[in-house]
N, C-alpha and C positions, 0 to 999 in steps of 0.2 A: 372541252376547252383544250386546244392545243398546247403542251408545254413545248418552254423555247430552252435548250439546253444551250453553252458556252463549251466550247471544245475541252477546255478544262474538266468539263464534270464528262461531254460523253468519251474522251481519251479514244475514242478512235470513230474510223470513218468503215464504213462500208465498202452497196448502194448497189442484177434483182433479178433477177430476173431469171427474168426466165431468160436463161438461155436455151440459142435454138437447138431441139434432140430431132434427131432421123430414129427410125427404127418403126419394128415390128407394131402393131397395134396393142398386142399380149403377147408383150416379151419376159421370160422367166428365167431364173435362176437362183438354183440351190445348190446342195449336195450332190444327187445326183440328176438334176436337171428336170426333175419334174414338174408337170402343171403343178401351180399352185392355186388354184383356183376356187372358190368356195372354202376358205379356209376361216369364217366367221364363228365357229363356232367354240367351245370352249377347249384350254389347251391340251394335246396330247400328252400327258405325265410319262415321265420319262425313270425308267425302272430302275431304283437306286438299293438295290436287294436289299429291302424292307428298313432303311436307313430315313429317320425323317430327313427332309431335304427342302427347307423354307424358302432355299433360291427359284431363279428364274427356270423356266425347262418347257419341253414341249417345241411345236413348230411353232415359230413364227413368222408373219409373210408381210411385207412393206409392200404398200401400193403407191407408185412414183410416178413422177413427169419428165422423168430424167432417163428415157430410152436409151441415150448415148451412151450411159454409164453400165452399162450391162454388157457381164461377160470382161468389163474391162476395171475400176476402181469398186463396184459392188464386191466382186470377189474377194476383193483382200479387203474391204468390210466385215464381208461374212467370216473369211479365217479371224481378223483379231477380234469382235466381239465373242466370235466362239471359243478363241481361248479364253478369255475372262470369264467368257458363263458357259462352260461346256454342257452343259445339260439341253443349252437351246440349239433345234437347229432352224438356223436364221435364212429364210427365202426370200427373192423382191422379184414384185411384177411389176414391171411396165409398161404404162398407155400412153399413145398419142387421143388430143381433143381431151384431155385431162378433165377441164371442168363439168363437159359433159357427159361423160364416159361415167366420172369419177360421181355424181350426182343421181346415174342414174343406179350402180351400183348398191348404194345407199339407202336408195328408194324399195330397192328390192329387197334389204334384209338381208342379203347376200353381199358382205365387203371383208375386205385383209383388219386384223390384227394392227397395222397400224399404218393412218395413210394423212395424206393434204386434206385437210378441209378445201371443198367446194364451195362454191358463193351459194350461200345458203342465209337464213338468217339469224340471227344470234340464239333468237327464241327457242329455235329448234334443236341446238349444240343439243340440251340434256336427252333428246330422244335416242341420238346414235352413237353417244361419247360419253366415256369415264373422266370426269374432273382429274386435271394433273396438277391440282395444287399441294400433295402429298410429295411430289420428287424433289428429292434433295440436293440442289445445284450448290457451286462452288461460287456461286454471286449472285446478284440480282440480273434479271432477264429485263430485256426494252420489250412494249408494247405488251405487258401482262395485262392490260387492259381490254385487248383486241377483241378475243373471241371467252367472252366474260357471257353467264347468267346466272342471275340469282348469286351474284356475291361469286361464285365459283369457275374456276379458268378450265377452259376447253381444249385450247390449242395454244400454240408455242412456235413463234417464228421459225423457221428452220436458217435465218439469215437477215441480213438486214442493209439496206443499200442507200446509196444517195444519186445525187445527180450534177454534174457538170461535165467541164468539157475535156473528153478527151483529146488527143492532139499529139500528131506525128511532130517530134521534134526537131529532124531534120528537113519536112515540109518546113517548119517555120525558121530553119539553117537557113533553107534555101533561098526564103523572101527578105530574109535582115532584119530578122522577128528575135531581141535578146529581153524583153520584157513581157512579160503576162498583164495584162491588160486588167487597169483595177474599177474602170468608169466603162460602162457603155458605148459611149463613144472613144474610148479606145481598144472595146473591142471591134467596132464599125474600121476606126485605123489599121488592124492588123489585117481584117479581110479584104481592104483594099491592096494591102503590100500582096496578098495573099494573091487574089485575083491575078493581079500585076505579073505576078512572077509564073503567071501558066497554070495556078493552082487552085481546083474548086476549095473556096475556105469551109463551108461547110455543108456535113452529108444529113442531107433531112431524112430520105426513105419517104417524100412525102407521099407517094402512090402507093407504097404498102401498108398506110394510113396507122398501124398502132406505134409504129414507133412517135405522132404526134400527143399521144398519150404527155409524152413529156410540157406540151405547150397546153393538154388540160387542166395536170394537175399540179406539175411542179414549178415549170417557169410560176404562176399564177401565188403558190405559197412566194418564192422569192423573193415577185414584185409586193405582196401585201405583208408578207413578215407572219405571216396565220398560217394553219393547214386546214382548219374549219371550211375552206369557201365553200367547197362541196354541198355540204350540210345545210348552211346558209341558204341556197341559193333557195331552199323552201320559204324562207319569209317573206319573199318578194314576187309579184307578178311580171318582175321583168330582172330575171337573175343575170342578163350579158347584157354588157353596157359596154359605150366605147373609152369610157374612163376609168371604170373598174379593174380588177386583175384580170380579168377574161379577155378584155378588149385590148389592153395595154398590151397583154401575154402574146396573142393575137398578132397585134399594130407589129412588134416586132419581128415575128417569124413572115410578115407581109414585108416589111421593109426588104429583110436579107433576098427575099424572092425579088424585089424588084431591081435590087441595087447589083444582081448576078452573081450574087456570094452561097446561092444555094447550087444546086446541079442546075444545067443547062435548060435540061427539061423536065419539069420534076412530076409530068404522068407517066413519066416512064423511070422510074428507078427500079434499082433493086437490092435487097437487103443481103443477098449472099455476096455479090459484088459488091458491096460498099467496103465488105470489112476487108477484103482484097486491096480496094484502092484505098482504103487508110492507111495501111499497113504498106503498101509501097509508097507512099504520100504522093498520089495521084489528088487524091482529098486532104487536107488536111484536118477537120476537127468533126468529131461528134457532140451532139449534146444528149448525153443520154447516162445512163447509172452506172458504176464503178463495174458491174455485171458483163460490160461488152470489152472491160479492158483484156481481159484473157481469151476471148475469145480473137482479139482484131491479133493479139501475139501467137495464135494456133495460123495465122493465116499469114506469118513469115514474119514479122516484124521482130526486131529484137525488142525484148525487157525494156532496156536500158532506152529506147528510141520513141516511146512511149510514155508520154505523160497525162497529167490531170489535175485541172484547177478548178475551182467555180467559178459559176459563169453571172457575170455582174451585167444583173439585168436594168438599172439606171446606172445614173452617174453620184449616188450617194458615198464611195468608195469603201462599202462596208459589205462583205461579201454574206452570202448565206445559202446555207445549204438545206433539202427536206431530207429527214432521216426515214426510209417507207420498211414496211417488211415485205419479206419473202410469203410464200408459202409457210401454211401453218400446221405444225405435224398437231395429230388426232390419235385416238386408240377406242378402237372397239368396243363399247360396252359389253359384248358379248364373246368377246373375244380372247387371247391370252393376254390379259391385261398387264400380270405384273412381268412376264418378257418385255411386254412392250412399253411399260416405263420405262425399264430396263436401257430398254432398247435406245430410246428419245434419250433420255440422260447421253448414252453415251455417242449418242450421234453431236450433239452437242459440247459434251466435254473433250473428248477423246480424237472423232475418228478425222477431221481435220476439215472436215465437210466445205466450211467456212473459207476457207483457204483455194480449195480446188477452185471453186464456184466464185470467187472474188468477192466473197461477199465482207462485208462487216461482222464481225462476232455480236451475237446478241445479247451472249453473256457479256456485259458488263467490264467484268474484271479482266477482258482478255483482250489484247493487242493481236490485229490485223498485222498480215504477213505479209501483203500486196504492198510492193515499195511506190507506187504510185498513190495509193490511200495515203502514206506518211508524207510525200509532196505535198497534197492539198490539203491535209491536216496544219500543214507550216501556212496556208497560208487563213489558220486561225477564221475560220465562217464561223457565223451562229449557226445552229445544226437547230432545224424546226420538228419535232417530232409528230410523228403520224398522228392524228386525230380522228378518235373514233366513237362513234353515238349514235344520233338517230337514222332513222334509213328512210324518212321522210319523203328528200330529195329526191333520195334513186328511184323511189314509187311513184312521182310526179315526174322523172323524167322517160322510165320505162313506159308510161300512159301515154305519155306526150310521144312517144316513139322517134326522141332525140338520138342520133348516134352525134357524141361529142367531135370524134376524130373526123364525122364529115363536114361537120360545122365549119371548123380549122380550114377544111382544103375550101370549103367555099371561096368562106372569111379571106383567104389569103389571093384568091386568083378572081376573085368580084370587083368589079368597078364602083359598086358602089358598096363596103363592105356595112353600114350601118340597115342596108338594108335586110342584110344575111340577119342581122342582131333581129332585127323588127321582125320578121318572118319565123323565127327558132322563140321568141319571147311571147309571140303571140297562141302558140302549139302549147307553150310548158303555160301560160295563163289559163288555156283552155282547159286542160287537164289538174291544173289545181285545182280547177273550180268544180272540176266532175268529182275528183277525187274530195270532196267539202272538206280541204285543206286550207 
């Protein structure tokens, strides 16, 4: 069951991502630059002339997604945790195709000291992972439920994000745009000033299909005030409906397509150019996680030219937001275990992580740094937290060999879209019923 948090209890906002990394496939860095490769096994002890020594020490090697960071904010990682725990010397490797990469290394018994859980499924956490329900944080953590068995926690967000709209503010200078829109249909009004004024109002990416990820699973929490639907959708022989969150989620990223408020032609977009034309408000809005605000400002935009609201999917005038996590840090059961508590702690408390990456702090007690987060924090949403449990769904819709994000581009560019529903509802029936679910 999803909890519905009031911005007063979660005191800040995120919201994920993955942002996009370039690099090497097996990118490394250490001390002196060595492969770190095959570093599973238990830690190197570190010679303290015969002094007991109960601290952290030995190599330890972080497996990441974050290519970009290598060689550039990793480094000064590695110096300050190593001043705090001089015993350890601290290395990170980097892969692109993470989940796959990351899953297969696992498989082999062959993995880093401490890395992202891959989509894997809950059951399996105790086979490759040391429980971190021993580490002693300065608050309570979001989503300690996530990667849970047998009563005991596996993984640990490394961040935590939400979803609305970001938006060049001098795009919306330029159209006569001095209000944020608190009804649907005043967001419909701003995209027409938007249009009006020369200006695509919103960047979908619909041809690079995962950015509609957002009209899977979040618009969809918004319009129904739950984050369960997911899960749900196994009770039913027919989980997409034109009345439900799917359809509704749906009807509206159809509308924006038909009314010209999306790109012009939207099988051809592109996602490194979008954040270009946001950032010179060629475009004016994304709908997408607090995650892409630092990135659309690496691509010229000032700070200050940059904002972010949530995006009011009816005319209820009660905003809301879903609160999702990041990536979930892991630690080696066979691995240097206590460095790499160690380690997690202080990636969390200390090394600012949260901040670079735009995210939400996951700790609890800690305020977000991102001045665009404390904007849409003023403008008070209910924040829906992630909801996590059976994997039912995903087994009925992996059978059914559903991809959601193609559903979406159907759904949106069909003539008759009820039909896209009938067609997709009748695959996930078929497969529930093979699956005797």
């Amino acid at each position: 069951m999803r909890k519905i948090f009031s911005l007063s209890l979660i005191m800040c906002l995120m919201i994920t991502a993955l942002a996009a990394c370039g690099g090497k496939d097996n990118a490394t860095t250490g001390s002196n630059g060595a492969d770190t490769a095959g570093t599973d096994k238990k830690a190197e002890t570190t010679d303290t002339g015969g002094a007991k020594d109960d601290g952290p020490s030995g190599k330890l090697v972080f497996l990441t997604n974050r290519t970009d960071m290598i060689g550039k904010e990793y480094d000064d990682y590695k110096k300050r945790f190593e001043e705090k725990y001089p015993n350890v010397d601290l290395q990170f490797e980097a892969i692109t195709d993470y989940d796959k990469n990351a899953k297969i290394r696992i498989s082999s018994g062959e993995y880093p000291d401490v890395l992202f859980i891959p989509t894997i499924p809950n059951a399996e956490l105790p086979k490759y992972f040391e429980p971190l329900d021993d580490i002693q944080f300065s608050g309570e953590l979001y989503f300690k439920d996530a990667k849970v068995d047998g009563g005991k926690m596996y993984g640990i967000s490394s961040g935590a994000s939400t979803v609305g709209i970001v938006y060049n503010k001098k795009a919306f200078e330029k159209a006569g745009i001095t209000e944020m829109p608190k009804t649907y249909d005043e967001f419909l009004a701003i995209c027409e000033k938007l249009k009006t004024a020369g200006i695509v109002p919103l960047a979908s990416n619909f041809k690079d299909k995962w950015p509609l990820d957002t009209w899977v699973y979040d618009v969809p929490s918004i319009i129904s005030g739950k984050t369960d639907h997911e899960m749900k959708r196994a009770e039913t022989d027919t989980p997409y409906t034109m009345d439900n969150e799917y359809g509704k989620s749906w009807s509206i990223l159809r509308e924006l397509q038909q009314k010209g408020y999306l790109e012009k032609d939207v099988n051809s977009t592109n996602w490194e150019q979008s954040k270009k034309d946001i950032a010179q408000g060629k475009m004016a809005m994304y709908l997408l996680g607090n995650w892409v605000i630092n990135q659309v400002i690496d691509n010229g935009a000032a700070s200050e030219d940059i904002g972010f609201f949530p995006f009011p999917a009816d005319n209820s005038g009660q905003y809301k937001a879903p609160l999702n996590p990041d990536f979930f840090y892991a630690v080696n059961k066979n691995g240097n275990v206590k460095a790499a508590k160690a380690f997690i702690q202080w990636m969390m408390e200390d090394s600012g992580y949260e901040d670079f990456a735009g995210f939400i702090p996951v700790l609890k007690n800690k305020e977000p740094k991102l001045a665009q987060l404390a904007e849409f924090n003023n403008y008070k949403p209910q924040f829906l937290e992630a909801a996590f449990g059976d994997d039912t769904a995903t087994a009925i819709q992996n059978k059914a060999q559903i991809d959601q994000q193609s559903m979406v581009q159907e759904f949106v560019l069909s003539k008759d879209p009820q039909k896209v529903l009938d067609k997709y509802n009748a695959a996930w029936a078929k497969a529930k019923k093979s699956l005797g679910k």
